[in-house]
C-alpha positions in Angstrom: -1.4 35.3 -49.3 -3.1 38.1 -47.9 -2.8 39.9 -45.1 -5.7 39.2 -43.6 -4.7 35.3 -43.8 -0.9 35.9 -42.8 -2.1 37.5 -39.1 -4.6 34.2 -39.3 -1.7 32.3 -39.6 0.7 33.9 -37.3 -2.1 33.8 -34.0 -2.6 30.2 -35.3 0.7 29.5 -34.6 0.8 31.6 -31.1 -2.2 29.9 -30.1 -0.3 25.9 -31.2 2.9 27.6 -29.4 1.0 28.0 -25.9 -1.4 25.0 -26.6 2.0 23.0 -27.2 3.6 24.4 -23.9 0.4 23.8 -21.9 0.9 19.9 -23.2 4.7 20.0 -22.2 3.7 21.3 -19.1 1.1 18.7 -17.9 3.4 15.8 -18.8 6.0 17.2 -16.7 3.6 17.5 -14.0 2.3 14.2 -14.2 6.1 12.7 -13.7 6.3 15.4 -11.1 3.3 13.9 -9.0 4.4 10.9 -7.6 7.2 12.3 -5.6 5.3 15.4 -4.5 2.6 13.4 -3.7 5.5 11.0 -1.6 6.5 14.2 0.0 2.7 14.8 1.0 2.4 12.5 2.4 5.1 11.7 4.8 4.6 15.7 5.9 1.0 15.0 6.8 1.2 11.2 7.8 -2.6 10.7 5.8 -0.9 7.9 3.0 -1.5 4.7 5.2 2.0 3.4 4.2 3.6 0.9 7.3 6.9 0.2 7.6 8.3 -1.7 5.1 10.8 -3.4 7.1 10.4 -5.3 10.7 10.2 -3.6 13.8 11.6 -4.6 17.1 9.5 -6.5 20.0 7.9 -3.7 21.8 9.0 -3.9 25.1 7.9 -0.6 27.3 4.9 -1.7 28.5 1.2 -2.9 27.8 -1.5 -0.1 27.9 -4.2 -2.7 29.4 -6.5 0.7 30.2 -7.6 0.8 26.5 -8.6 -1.6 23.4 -8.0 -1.6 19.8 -9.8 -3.4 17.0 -7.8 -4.4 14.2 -9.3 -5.4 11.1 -7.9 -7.4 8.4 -8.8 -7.2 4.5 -7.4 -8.6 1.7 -7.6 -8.7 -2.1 -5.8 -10.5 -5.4 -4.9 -7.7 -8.0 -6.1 -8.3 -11.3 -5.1 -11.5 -12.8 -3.5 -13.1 -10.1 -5.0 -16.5 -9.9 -5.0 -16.8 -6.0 -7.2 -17.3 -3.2 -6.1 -14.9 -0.7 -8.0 -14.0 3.0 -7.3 -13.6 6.3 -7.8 -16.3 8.9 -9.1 -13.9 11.7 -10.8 -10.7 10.2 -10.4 -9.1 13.3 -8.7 -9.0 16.8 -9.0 -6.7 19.7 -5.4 -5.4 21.0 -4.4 -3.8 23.8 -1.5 -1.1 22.5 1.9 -2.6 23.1 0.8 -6.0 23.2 2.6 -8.3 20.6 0.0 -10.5 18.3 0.2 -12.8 15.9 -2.3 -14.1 13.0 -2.3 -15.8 9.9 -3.7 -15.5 6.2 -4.1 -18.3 3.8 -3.2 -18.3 0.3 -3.8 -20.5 -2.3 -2.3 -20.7 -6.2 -5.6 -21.8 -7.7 -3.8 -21.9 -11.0 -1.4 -24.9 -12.2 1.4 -22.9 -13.0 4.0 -21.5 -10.4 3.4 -17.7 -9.6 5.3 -15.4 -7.2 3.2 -12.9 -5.3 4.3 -9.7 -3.4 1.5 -8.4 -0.7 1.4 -4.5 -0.3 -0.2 -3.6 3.0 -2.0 -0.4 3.3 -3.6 0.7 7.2 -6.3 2.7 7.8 -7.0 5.8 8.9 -4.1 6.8 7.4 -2.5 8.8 10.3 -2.6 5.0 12.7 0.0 3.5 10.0 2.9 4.9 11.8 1.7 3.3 14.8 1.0 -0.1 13.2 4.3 -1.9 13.9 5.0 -5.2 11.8 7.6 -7.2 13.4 7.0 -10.4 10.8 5.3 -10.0 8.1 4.8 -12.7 4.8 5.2 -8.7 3.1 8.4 -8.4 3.5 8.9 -11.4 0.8 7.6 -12.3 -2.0 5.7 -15.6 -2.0 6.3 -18.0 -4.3 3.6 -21.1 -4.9 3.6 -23.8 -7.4 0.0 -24.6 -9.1 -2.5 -25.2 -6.6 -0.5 -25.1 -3.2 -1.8 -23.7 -0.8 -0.1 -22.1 2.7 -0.3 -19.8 5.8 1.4 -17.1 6.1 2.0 -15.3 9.4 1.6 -11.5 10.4 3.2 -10.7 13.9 2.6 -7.0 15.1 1.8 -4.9 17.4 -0.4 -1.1 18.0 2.5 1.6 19.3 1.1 2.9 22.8 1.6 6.3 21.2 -1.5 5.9 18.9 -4.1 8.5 19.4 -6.8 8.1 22.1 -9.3 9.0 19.7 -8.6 6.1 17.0 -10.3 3.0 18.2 -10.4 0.7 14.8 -7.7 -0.2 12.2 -7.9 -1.5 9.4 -5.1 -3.0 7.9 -5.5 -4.1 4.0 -3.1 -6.3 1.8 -3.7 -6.2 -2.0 -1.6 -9.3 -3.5 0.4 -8.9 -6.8 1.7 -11.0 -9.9 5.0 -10.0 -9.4 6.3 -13.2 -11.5 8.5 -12.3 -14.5 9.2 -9.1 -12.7 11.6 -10.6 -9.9 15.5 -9.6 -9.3 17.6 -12.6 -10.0 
């Protein structure tokens, strides 16, 4: 070996050294980014998470001087055999005032499936003022092949919520979470 090929060698191996590092250094990153992104967002409020367990009957008051709109969307995750919609797509609140309303779900399969709904509100900074009280989320749902049922959604918009936010949107992806339930 020659000289000239020995230095060749010993940068290649500095250069695979740091390349190697670099790689080490993204994977840890990438396990790093959910919770710094959890962190994130519950210091700016932007991640349109809602509570995940039920709130208590709002009882300070009615704001009747203002109006909210509250929209409701829904989707099936991939692979999840289910018709899944809301049966009002939208209401108009006053904040503090308790509502209730309903989606429908149907297992258009002919097997028995569990579903978990994960809700989502939008803008982002009106989720901590989207209060569940019920919610068909807070369970999972099981159906056997092709029933069908309603599922209720009781709520209310915190007083509190910014004068400038007139329009919610609350969204619900459903999941397969068959298979993947605690026993």
């Amino acid at each position: 070996m020659t000289v000239e090929q020995a230095e060749r060698n010993k940068s290649n191996k500095k250069v695979l050294s740091k390349l190697m590092l670099i790689v080490f250094g993204m994977f840890g990153f990438g396990f790093a980014l959910v919770p710094l992104y959890d962190v994130f967002c519950d210091i700016t409020g932007l991640n349109g998470k809602t509570n995940e367990s039920a709130a208590t009957t709002y009882t300070d008051g009615i704001d009747k001087s203002r109006t909210v709109n509250v929209q409701f969307i829904s989707r099936t995750a991939q692979g999840i055999p289910w018709k899944f919609v809301p049966v009002q797509r939208e209401i108009t609140v006053h904040p503090g005032e308790t509502k209730f309303v309903k989606f429908y779900a149907k297992n258009e399969s002919n097997r028995d499936i569990i579903g978990q709904a994960v809700p989502s509100v939008s803008p982002g900074l009106a989720a901590a003022y989207f209060q569940k009280i019920e919610c068909f989320c807070f369970t999972q749902q099981p159906l056997k092949g092709n029933e069908e049922v309603e599922m209720g959604l009781q709520f209310y918009v915190d007083p509190e919520l910014p004068k400038d936010i007139s329009t919610l949107t609350l969204s619900y992806t459903l999941y397969d979470v068959t298979g993947k339930v605690d026993s």
